[in-house]
N, C-alpha and C positions, 0 to 999 in steps of 0.2 A: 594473909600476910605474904604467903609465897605469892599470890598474884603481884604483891608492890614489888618485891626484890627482882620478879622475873624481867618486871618495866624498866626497872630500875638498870638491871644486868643488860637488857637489849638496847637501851640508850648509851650505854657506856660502850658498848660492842660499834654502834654507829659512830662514835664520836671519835674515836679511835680510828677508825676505817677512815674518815672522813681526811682527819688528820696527817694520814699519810700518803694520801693523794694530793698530787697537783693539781690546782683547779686553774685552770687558762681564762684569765681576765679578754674579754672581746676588745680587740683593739676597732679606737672610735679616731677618725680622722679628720680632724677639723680644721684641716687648711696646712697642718703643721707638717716638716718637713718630716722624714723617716730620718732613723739613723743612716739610712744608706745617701742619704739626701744631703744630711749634715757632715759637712768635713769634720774628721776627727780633732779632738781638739790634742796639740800639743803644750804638754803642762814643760818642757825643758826649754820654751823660751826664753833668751835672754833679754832682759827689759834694764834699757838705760833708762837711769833716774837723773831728774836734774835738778839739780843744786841750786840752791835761791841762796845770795848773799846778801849783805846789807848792801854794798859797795853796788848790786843790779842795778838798771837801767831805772834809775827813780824819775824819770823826763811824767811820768802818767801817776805816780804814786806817791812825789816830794808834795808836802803840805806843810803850814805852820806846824801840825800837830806831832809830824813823823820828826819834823825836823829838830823840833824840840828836844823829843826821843833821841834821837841820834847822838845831840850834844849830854843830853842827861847819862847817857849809855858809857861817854868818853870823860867823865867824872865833873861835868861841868854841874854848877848850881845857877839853876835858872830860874829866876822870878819877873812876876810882870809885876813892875810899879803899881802903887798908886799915884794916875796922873794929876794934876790940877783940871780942874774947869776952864772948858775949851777945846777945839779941835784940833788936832796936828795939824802942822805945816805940811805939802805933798809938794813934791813934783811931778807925780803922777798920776795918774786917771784912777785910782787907789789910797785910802790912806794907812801910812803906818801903823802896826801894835808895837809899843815898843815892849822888848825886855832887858833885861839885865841879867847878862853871862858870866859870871865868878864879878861883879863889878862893873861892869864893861856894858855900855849901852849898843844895843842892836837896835835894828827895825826892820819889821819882817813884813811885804806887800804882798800880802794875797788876794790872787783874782781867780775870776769863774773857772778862767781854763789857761792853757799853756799860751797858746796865741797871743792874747791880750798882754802876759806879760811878756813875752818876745816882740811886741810892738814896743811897751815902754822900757824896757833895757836897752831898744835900738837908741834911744835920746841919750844915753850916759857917755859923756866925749870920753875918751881913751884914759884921761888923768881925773877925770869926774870933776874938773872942775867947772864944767857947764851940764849939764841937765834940761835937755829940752830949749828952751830960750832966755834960762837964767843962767848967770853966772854965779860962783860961790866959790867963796874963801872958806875953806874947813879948817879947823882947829890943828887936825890932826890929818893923818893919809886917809883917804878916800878910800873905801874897800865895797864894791859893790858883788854881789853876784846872784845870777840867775840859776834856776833849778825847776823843771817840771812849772808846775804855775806860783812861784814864790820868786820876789827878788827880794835879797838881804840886804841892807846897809850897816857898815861895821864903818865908823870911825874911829880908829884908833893905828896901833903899830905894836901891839903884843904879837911877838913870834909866834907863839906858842898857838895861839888863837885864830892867828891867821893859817896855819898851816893845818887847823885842823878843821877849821871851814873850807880849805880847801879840798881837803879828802872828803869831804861830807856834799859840798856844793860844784866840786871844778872849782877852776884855776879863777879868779878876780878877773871880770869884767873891765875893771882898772888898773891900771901899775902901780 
């Protein structure tokens, strides 16, 4: 029995020892730079952060879907009809979805990409009462506007509506 305690005693003597030595890991260099190599890093940079607003540059990012968002966000209720049987009328290389904004009928031309709708917003004459090589009498004022790859048509004459398509979209295409 003293022989186990003796083993017993001379391993815990080692382990001890062992324990309060520094053992030096072999440094292995495999391409990586040393610390003397690597610039220190400084943690007191100052890092400007940049601010996304809704109002950003939407030319790459305006969609039916965002734009929807946008007006639901500014307490609008917006629903897509149910159309009748049949295709919308276009004057453009696109055809409308239409929706309805607190009542108020929209139509909203979405294409592949920006260009394409920047070709056909070039057709809308200044009072919108031609389009391409038709002419049209509208009910109401003509409100056209373009955004990223969306053109919108609003006829109507609610203030209210128009001024907030225009924060949402720029200024009318039309007068």
């Amino acid at each position: 029995m003293s022989k186990n305690w003796s083993l017993i005693l001379f391993f815990s003597v080692i382990l001890v020892a062992c324990n309060n030595q520094t053992i030096k890991k072999p440094e292995i260099n495999l391409g990586n730079p040393t610390s003397e190599e690597t610039p220190a890093r400084n943690d007191d940079v100052d890092v400007d952060i940049i601010e996304v607003e809704d109002s950003m540059d939407l030319e790459n990012v305006l969609d039916t879907e965002r734009f929807i968002h946008l007006l639901e966000a500014k307490g609008y209720m917006v629903i897509k009809p149910k159309l009748e049987n049949g295709t919308p009328h276009t004057f453009f290389s696109v055809y409308p979805t239409s929706y309805e904004v607190d009542q108020k009928g929209i139509g909203i031309f979405e294409y592949k990409n920006e260009e394409d709708a920047k070709k056909d917003s070039k057709t809308i004459s200044k009072d919108g009462g031609i389009i391409g090589n038709t002419i049209i009498d509208w009910i109401d004022k003509p409100n056209f506007y373009l955004k990223g790859k969306i053109i919108v048509s609003y006829i109507g004459s609610d203030s209210k509506l128009q001024k907030d398509l225009d924060g949402i979209l720029g200024t009318s295409i039309t007068n």
